[in-house]
Each structure stands twice: as C-alpha cells, then as structure tokens.
N, C-alpha and C positions, 0 to 999 in steps of 0.2 A: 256696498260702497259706491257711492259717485265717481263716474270719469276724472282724468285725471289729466292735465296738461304736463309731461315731463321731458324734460329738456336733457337729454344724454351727450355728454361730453364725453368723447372717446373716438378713436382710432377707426376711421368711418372704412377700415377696410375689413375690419375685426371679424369673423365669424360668430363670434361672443356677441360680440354687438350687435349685427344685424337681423340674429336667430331672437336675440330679447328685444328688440327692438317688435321685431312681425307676432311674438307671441303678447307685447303689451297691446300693441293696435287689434286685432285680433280680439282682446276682452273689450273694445271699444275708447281703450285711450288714444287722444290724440300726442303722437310723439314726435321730436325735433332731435335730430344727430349733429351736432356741434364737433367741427374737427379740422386739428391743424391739419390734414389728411385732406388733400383736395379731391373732393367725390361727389358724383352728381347727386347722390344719395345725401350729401350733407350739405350745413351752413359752414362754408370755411372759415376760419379765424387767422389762420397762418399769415404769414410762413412762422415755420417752429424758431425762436431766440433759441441760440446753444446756452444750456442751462450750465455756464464751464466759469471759470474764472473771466469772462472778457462782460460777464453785466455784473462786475464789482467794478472794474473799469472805467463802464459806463452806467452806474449808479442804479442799473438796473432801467434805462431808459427801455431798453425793447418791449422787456416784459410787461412792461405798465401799458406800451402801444398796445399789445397782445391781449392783454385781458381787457382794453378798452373795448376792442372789438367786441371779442365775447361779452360783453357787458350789456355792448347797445344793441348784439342780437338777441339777447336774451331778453332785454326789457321788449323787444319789439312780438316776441312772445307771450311772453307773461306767462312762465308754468307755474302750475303750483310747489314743483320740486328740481331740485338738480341734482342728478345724479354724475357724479366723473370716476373716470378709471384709469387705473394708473397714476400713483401718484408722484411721479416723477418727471410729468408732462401734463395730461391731460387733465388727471386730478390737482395736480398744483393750480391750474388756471380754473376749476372749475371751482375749489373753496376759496378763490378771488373774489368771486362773483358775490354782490351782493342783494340784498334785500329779497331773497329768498332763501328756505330751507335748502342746507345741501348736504350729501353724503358724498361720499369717495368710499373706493373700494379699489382693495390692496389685491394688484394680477400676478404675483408671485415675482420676477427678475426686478421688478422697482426696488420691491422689497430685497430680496436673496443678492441681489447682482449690485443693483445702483448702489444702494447704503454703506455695501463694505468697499465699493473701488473710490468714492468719492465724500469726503465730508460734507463739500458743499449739497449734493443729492441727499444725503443725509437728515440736513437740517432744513432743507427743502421737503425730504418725507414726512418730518413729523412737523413742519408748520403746517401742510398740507390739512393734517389729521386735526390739529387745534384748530382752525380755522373753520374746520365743520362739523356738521350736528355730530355726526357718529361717521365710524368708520365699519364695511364692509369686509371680513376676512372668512379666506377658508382655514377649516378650523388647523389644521397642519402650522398655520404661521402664527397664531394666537399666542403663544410662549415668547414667540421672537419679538412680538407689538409690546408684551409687557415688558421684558429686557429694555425697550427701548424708552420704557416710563412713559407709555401710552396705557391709561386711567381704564379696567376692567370695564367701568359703566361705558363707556364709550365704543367699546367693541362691539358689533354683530355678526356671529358667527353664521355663515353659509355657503354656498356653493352655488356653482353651472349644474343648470339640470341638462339631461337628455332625452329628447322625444324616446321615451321607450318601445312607441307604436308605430317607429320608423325606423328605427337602429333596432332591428331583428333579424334570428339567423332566417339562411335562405341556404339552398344545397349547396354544400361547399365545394368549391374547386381546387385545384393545384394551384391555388393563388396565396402570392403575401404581400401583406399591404403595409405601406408608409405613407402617414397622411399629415404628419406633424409639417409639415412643409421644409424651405431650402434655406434657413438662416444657420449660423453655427452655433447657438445653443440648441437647435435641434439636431442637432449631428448627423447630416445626410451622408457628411463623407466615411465615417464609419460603416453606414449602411452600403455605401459605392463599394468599399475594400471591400464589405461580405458577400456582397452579388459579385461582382469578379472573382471572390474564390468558390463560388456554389455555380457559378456556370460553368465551372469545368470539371466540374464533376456532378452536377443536375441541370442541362440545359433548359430542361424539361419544365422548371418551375417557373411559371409568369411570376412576376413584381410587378406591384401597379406602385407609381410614385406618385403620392397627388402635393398640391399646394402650389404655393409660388415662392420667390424668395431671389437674393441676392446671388445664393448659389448656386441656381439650378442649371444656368451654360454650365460651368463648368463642369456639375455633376452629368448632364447630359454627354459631355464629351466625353469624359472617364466611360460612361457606360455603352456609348454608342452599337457594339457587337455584341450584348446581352441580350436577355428575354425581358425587356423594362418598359413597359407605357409610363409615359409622363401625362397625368389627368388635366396637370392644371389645377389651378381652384373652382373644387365641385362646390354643388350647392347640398344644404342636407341631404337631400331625398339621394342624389346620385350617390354622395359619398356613403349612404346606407348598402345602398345596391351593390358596392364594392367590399364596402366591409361583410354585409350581411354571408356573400358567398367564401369569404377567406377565412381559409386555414388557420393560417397565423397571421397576427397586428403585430407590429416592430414598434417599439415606443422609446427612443433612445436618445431621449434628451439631457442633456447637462444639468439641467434645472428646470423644473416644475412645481404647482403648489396645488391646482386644478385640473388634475392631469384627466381632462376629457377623454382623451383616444383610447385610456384604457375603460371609462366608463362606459364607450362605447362599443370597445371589444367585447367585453364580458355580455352587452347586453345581444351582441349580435354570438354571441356562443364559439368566438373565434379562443383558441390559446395565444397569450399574451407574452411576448418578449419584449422585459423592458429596460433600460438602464439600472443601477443600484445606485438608489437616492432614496430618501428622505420619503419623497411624493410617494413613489412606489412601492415601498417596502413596509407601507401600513401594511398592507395585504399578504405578509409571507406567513401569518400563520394561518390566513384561511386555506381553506380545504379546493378555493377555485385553481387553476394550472396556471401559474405566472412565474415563468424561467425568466431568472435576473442576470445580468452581466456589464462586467466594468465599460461603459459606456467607449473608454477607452481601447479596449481591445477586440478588433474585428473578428480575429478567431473564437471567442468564445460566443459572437454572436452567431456566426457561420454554424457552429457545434449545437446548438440550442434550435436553429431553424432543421438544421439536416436528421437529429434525434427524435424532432415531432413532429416531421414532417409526415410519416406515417404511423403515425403512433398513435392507435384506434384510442385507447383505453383516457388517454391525456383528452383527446378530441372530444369524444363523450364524452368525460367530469363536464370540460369546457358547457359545451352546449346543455347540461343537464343544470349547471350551478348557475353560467353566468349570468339569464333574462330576469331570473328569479330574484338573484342580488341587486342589479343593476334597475329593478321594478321596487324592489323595498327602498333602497336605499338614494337613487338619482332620479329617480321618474320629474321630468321637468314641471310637469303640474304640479306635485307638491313643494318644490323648491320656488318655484315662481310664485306662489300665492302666497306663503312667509315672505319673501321680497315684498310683494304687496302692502303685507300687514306691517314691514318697516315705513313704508312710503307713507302709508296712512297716517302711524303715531309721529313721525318726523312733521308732518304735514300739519297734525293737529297741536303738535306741543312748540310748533315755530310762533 
C-alpha cells in the first residue's frame, strides 16, 4: 500500500492518540493531529463551543466558526483520510469536515456517558456517525450502536492494540500500580480509601500512581503519609517498566469499552483488579486471575490487593496465562494493520 497523508482529529493529549499516531509515522505515513487540545504536538482548532443547550440559542454560530477552522487546516493539508475520535467533540467536528473520506471512532464515555445524560449529545452521536463513511467500534459497544439504529454495514469492529514487546513482565516487586489516571470516571479516590486502609496494616507495599488529571491535588493530599509515588504521565516504555515489575494493576474505573490497562496487565504477567462492569467482565470465565469489585466499595478492593498479595499460585496463572493472551489476542501490529486495511477501502470507495 502507498503512504498515506492522515489527518487525526482528537484530544492531542490522548495516549491513544500519540502511541497511533508514532506507530503510523513509523510505517512511513505522514501524519497531522488536529485538536481542540492546545498542544505543541497539534494543529489547534479550539477553543471547544459547549456542545449544551446555549448553540440552539445561538443557532449554532460557534460550532460553524469551529469546524471553519478545521476545515481550512485541513484543506491546507490535504490528507487523503480523516480520521476523529470521540464522537461527542472531536469526532462531531471531524465528520463536519469536508471533501474528504472520514471515519470516527466511538472511545467508550461519548458513547456509555454522553448519550444517556444528554439528548442533545445524543443526536449529536449519531449525526456524527451519518455524516461519515463508517464508524469505528470496540466490539463491547456494537449492540449498543445498533439499538441506536446505526446500519450493521456501517460498523467497524476493532480495538487499541498493545506493544506486546514492551508491556512484558520483568521481576516482580512488592509494587501496585494505577495508571488509569486522576479523573472521576477513573475512580482514584476509591483507590486513596484503599491505600489508607492497606497502610496500616502493610506499610510495606509501594503504589505507584501514574497519569494526570483534575484530581490528583487532592488525591495527593489524602495520601501524603503513605508509600505512594505519583509518576505523572509516563511514556510507554516507562509506564512498561512500572507495570512490567508489579504485582498487581488496579483497574477501577466507572466505565470503560477499551480497557487497555487490563490488556496491558495480562501482557506484563501482573494479577489484575478491576471494577465489575461490562468492559471487564468479558473475561470472568477465562482461566487468567481477574479479582472484580464494586468499584464503589473500597473495602473489597483493600481485600482483593491484601489476598493476592502473596498469593504465589494466582501470581504464576498470572504470568503463565497473561503474555500468551495478550500476544494472540491485542498485539498492536495486528490490530494496526486491519486499521490500515479500513483506511485503504475508505480511501478507495471515497
């Protein structure tokens, strides 16, 4: 296949985004990050209009300025695809865009979150969807697209791959990791109850907290006299190095549809605690170690880290099952080159 000029519309701070973004360049595409996200790494468009009842108000004047922008960087481009994510922001503005092929691709809370608190987001999701060639889904949300009277042909089923030959175990330590970051669909402060009640009775156990986020003063302040590093936001390779050696991964979010951190646990051989949702609990009849708990309640996530904590027999399934699963089933090379092969037929049937 010939190079590709692709124009990515999306949240230019995303991890998702910048790890696909380095593995497209990489096979030699030239690529463009487009984001209401002001980042030296992208083309900004912004500032974001509140997608709320005040552009019926104003007849939708902002929006129109908004996608003007993206419009005239985009021409000043010329890809041969657009790609947007999120379709409640970035994908909305990205199937705006005209006179090229485009796709969108549904990141789970547009979907799961936006749709049901907001009509307007609603009708906003599935214009999004008609407005472009096909739409991108992990296959978890595929039932929920056609409930919404989104057309079977129009769906692409796929997923976030994982460097599997970077997210490998390494000798494990007396470490537990949380790397979903500090917003409150990620539920750091469940994770703060359960480190305050495990250091008083295992001092001993380091928690590394990685990401950024809205929350993290305050979670830092709750935790201040524990055994807690705050990482920050790593880049793959560090955040491998962190998982590779831990114990156990916390995964303890509200909502998910892509839940990387567990693809990435299993592949680095960690035992996985996660929330009980939807995302997570494909996996409760396999045979890999995934202890689930009401995301809600702190003590059973406390009970779940202190139980496996040395618990040889769970540790070894862990590391015997999870590279194995996580190489068949997420290896980013094979998920990325399906991606490719959408880009291509989009590209030729535009």
């Amino acid at each position: 296949m010939g190079k590709m000029k692709i124009a990515l519309v999306a949240d230019a701070n995303s991890v998702h985004i910048s790890r696909w973004s380095d593995w497209l360049e990489k096979q030699g595409n030239i690529v463009k990050i487009f984001s209401l996200t002001d980042n030296l790494n992208s083309n900004f468009f912004g500032p974001e209009p509140p997608l709320d009842r005040s552009l019926i108000m104003n007849f939708g004047s902002k929006i129109r300025e908004t996608t003007k922008r993206l419009q005239n960087l985009i021409d000043d481009f010329k890809p041969d695809l657009v790609h947007g994510y999120f379709l409640t922001n970035h994908g909305f503005y990205a199937s705006r865009v005209e006179n090229y092929p485009t796709i969108v691709q549904v990141m789970g809370s547009d979907l799961l979150l936006h749709t049901e608190n907001s009509w307007l987001l609603s009708w906003i999701f599935k214009h999004s969807i008609k407005k472009s060639s096909c739409v991108i889904s992990p296959p978890l949300l595929i039932d929920r697209l056609k409930k919404m009277g989104i057309e079977e042909k129009d769906i692409v089923s796929n997923l976030i791959g994982i460097n599997t030959n970077v997210f490998k175990p390494l000798e494990k330590q007396n470490v537990v990791l949380f790397s979903r970051g500090f917003e409150e669909v990620y539920n750091p402060s469940t994770v703060a109850e359960a480190i305050i009640k495990i250091s008083k009775k295992k001092p001993k156990i380091k928690f590394y907290l990685a990401g950024e986020g809205s929350l993290r003063k305050e979670i830092e302040i709750r935790l201040v006299d524990t055994n807690v590093e705050f990482t920050g936001q790593l880049s793959e390779i560090e955040l491998a190095k962190i998982m590779g050696i831990s114990k156990i991964v916390i995964s303890p979010t509200f909502s998910d549809s892509i839940p990387l951190t567990a693809f990435e646990a299993m592949s680095c051989g960690s035992v996985l605690i996660a929330s009980d949702i939807p995302a997570h609990r494909q996996w409760e009849n396999s045979a890999y170690p995934i202890l689930f708990f009401n995301p809600n309640n702190s003590d059973e996530l406390v009970t779940h880290i202190l139980e496996s904590y040395n618990n040889n027999e769970l540790r070894d399934k862990a590391l015997k099952l999870g590279p194995k699963i996580a190489k068949e089933s997420w290896d980013r090379e094979i998920i990325s080159n399906k991606m490719i092969d959408v880009y291509r037929n989009i590209k030729n049937d535009f």
